[in-house]
C-alpha positions as CSV (number, residue, x, y, z in Angstrom):
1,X,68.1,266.6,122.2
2,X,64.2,266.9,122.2
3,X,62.6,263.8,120.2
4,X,59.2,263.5,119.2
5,X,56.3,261.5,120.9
6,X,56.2,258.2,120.6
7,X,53.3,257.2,118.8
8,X,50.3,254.6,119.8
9,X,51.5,251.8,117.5
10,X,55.1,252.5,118.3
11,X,54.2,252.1,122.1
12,X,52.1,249.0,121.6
13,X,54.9,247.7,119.5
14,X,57.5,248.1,122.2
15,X,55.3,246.1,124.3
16,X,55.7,242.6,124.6
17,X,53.8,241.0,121.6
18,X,51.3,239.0,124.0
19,X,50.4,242.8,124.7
20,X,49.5,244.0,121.5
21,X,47.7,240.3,120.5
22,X,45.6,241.3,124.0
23,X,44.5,244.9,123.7
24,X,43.8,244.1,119.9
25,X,41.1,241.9,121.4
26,X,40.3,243.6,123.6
27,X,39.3,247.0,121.6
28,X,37.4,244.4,119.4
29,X,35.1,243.2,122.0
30,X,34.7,246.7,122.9
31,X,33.8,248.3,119.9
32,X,31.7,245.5,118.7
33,X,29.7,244.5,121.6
34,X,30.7,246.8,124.9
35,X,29.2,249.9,122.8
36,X,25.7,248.6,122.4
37,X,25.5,247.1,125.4
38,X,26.3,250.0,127.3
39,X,24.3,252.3,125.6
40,X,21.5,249.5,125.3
41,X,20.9,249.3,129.1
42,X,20.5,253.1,129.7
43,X,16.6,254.2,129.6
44,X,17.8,257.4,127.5
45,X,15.8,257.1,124.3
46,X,19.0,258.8,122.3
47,X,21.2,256.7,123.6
48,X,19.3,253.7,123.7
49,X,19.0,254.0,120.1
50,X,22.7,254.5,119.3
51,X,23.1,250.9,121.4
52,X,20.5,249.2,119.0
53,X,22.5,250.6,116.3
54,X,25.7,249.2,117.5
55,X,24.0,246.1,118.3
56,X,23.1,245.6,114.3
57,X,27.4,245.8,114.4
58,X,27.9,248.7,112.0
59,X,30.8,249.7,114.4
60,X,31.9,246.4,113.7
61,X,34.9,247.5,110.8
62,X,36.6,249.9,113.1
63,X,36.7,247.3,116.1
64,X,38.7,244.9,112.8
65,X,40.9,247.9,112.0
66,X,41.6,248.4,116.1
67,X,42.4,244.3,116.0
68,X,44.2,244.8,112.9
69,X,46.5,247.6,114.1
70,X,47.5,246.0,117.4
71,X,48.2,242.7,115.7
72,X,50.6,244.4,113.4
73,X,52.4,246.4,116.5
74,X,52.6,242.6,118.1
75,X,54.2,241.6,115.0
76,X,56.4,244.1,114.7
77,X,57.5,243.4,118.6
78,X,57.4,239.8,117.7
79,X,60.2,240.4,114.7
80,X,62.2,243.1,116.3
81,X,62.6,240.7,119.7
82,X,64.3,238.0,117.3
83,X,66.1,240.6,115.4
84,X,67.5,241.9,119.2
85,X,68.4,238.1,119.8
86,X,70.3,237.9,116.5
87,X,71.7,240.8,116.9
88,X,73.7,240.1,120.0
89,X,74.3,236.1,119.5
90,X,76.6,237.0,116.3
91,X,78.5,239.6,118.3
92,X,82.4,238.3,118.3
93,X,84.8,241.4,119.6
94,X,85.2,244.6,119.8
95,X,85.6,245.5,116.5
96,X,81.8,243.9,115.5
97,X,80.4,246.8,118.1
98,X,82.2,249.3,116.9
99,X,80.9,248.5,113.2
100,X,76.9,249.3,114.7
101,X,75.1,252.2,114.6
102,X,73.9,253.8,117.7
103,X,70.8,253.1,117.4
104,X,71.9,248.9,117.1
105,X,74.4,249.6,119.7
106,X,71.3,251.0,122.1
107,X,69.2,247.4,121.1
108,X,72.4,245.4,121.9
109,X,72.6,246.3,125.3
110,X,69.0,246.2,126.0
111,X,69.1,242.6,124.9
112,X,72.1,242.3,126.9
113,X,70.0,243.3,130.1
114,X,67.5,241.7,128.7
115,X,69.0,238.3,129.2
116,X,69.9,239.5,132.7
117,X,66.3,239.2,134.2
118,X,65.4,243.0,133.4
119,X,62.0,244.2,132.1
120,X,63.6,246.7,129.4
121,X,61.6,249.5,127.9
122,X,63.3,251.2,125.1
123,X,62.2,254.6,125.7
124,X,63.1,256.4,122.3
125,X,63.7,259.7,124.3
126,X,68.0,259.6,124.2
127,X,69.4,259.8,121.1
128,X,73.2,259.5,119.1
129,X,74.1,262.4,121.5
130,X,72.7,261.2,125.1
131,X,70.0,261.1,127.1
132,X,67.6,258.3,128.6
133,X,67.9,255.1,126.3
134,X,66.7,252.6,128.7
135,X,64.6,252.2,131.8
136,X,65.1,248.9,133.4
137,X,62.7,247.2,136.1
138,X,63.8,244.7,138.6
139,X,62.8,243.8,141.9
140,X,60.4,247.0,142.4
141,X,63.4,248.8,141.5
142,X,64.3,251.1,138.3
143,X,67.6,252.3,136.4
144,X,68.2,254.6,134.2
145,X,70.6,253.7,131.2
146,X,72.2,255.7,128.9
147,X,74.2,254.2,126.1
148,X,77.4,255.9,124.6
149,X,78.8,254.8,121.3
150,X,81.5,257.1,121.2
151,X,84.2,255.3,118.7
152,X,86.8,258.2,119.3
153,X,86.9,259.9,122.9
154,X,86.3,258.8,126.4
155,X,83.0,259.8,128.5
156,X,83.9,262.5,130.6
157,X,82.5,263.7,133.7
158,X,79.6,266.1,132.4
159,X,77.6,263.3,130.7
160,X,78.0,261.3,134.6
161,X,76.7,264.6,136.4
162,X,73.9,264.7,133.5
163,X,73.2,261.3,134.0
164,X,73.4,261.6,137.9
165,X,70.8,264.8,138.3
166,X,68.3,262.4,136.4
167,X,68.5,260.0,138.8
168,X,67.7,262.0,141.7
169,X,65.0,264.2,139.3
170,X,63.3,260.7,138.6
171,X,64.0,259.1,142.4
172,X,65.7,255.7,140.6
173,X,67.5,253.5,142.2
174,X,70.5,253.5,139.7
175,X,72.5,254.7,136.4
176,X,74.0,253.1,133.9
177,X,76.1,254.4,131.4
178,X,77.1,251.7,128.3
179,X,79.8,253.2,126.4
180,X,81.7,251.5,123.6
181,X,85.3,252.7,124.8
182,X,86.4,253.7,128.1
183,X,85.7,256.9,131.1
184,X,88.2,260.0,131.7
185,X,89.7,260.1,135.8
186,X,87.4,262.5,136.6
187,X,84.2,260.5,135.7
188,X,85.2,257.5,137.6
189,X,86.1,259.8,140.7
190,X,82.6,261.3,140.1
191,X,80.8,257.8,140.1
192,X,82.5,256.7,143.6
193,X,80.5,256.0,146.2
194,X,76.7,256.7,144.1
195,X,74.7,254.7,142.7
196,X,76.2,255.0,139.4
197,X,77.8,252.0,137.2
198,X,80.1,252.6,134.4
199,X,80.6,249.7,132.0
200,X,82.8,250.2,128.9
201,X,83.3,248.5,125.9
202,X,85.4,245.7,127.6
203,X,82.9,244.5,129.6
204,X,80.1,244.6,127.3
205,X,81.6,242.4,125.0
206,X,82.8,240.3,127.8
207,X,78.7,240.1,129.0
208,X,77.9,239.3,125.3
209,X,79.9,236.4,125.3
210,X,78.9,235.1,128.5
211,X,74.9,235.4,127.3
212,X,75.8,233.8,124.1
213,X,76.8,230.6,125.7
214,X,73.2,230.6,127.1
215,X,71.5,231.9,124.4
216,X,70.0,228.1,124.6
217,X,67.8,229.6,127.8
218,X,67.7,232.6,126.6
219,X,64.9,231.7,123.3
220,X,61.5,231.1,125.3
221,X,58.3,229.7,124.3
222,X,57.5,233.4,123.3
223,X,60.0,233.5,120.4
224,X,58.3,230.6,118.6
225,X,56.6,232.2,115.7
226,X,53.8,228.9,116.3
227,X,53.3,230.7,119.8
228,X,52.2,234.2,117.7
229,X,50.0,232.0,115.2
230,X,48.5,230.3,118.1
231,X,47.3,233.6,119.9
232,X,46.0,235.2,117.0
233,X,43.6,231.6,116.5
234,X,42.7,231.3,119.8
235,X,41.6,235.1,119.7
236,X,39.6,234.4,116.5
237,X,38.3,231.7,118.0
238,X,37.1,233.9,120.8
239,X,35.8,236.5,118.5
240,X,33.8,234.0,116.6
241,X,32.0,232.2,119.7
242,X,30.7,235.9,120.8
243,X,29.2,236.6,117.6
244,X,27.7,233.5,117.5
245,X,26.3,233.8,120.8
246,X,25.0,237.2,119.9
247,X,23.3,236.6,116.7
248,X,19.4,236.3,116.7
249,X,17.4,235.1,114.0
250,X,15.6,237.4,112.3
251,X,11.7,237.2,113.2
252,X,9.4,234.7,110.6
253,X,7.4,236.9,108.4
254,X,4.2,234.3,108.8
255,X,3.9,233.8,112.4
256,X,2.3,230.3,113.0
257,X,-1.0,230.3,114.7
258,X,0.4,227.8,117.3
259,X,3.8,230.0,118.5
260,X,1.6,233.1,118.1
261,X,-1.7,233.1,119.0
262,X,-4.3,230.4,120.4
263,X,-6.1,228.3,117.8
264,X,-9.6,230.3,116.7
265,X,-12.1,228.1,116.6
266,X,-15.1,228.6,114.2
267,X,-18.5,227.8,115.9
268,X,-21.1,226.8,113.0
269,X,-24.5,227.2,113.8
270,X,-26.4,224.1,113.3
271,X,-28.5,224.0,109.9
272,X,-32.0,224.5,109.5
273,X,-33.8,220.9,108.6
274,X,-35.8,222.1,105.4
275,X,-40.0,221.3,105.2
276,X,-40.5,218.4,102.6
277,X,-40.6,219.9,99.2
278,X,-44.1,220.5,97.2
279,X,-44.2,219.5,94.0
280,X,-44.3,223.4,92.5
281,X,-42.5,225.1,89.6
282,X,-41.4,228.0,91.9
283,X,-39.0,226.3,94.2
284,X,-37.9,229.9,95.5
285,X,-41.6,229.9,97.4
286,X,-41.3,227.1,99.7
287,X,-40.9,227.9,103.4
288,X,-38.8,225.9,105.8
289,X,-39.5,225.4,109.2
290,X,-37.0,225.5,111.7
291,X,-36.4,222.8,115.0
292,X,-36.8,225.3,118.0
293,X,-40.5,226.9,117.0
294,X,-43.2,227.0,119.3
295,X,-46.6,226.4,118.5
296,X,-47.7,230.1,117.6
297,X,-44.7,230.2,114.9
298,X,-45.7,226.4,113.5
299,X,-49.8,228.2,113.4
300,X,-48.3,231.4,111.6
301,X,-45.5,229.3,109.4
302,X,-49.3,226.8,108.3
303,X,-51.4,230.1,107.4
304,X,-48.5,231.5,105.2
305,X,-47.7,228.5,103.3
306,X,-51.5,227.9,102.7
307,X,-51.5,231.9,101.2
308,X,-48.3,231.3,99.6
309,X,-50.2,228.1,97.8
310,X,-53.8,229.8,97.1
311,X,-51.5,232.3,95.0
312,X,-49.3,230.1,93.0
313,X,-52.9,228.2,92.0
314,X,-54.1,231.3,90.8
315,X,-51.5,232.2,89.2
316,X,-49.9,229.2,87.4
317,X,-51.3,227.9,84.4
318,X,-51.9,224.2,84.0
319,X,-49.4,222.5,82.1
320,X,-51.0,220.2,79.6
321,X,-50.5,216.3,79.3
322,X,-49.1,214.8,76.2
């Protein structure tokens, strides 16, 4: 049975939830600071620009919806790990499996294998009627399992063959076949001698009990819900010292002299000392004489002011006493 492709929040939420709390930060920091930087250091004047642009951070709200997304997918792996846990500690016979659907029966043994020191990766690619359910990673080695809830018939040889030309097409080490009741002759003559195990219904539930008297070992510091709060802070955290060690002040719009520009100083010429005033009416006429003349400039400066004087006697009218 063909099922469709696994989406990208689907496969980040199979991850481990660490994962998703991870790349979340990680596409963050990438679309909020890796794009202008990247595009900032090239001498292209297009590109250049685009990394200013990204440096103002106007890429910044898809980086949050990137963080956003994974952080839900972590979530999500965060939940459906305890759900998996609860899942198999309230297990009690036979009966309780058979009351699952497939698709719980398929999380039970993963759990189950789980708890055995497998990495488990729920591949979403078998189905109610067969196929790969689980790919399990150990020692450098990998297994294929397939999981049978078959309530009302044995597994018979076809599904092992099945099960046994996957293995060699995918070079595993091994097979496992889960099924909730029991094998036909033929499949267990099949089986001998390959690398194929065959565990029924029996012997899950007798593994099931066996983990739930450990179950103690089996909650790690990773199925706290303070150990998901904690990530997502200290990822904040990180978040918030980059943009703080980004952020430049904007420029002052009044640059002072003294950051800016050396100190102009005005030179004043030094002041003419005025001649002594005449007693005239016309004030406007009187010429001064300035510090640095020679001789020939005092001689002219004399001859004009004695003009200047002849003229204003000529020309003033004598003001009468009282």
């Amino acid at each position: 049975m063909a099922k469709r492709k696994q989406s990208r929040f689907e496969a980040v939420a199979s991850m481990p939830w660490p994962m998703g709390i991870v790349l979340g930060l990680i596409a963050y920091i990438a679309i909020r600071h890796g794009i202008g930087w990247y595009f900032g250091a090239t001498t292209n004047p297009y590109t250049s620009g685009l990394g200013k642009l990204a440096a103002t951070g106007i890429y910044a709200p898809l980086g949050w919806i990137l963080l956003a997304g994974c952080w839900i997918a972590a979530l999500a792996s965060f939940i459906g790990r305890r759900s998996r846990r609860h899942l198999l500690d309230k297990q009690t016979d036979i009966d309780s499996l058979r009351q699952m659907s497939w698709r719980q029966f398929e999380l039970l043994a993963g759990e189950a294998f789980r708890r055995q020191g497998y990495t488990v990766e729920e591949t979403g690619l078998g189905g109610a009627d067969g196929g790969i359910d689980l790919i399990l990673h150990r020692n450098g080695q990998t297994i294929l399992v397939q999981c049978k809830q078959w309530k009302n018939w044995q597994v018979g040889v076809k599904v092992v063959r099945e099960m046994y030309g996957l293995l060699m097409h995918h070079q595993a080490a091994a097979v496992k076949i889960v099924a909730l009741g029991d094998y036909t002759s033929d499949a267990r003559r099949f089986a001998q001698g390959k690398p194929i195990e065959l565990i029924h219904g029996g012997e899950l539930i007798s593994t099931v009990r066996s983990l739930q008297t450990s179950k103690a070992r089996a909650a790690g510091p990773l199925d706290s819900p303070l150990a998901l709060g904690g990530s997502m802070l200290a990822s904040l955290l990180v978040i918030g010292t980059l943009a703080s060690g980004t952020a430049v002040a904007p420029p002052s719009a009044t640059p002072s002299p003294t950051a800016t520009q050396p100190a102009t100083v005005r030179l004043q010429a030094p002041m003419s000392r005025p001649a002594p005033a005449t007693p005239s009416a016309h004030p406007q006429a009187t010429i001064y004489m300035s510090d640095s003349q020679d001789a020939a400039q005092l001689r002219e400066w004399k001859k004009q002011n004695a003009e200047s004087m002849k003229i204003l006697e000529k020309t003033t009218k004598e003001v009468p006493l009282r």
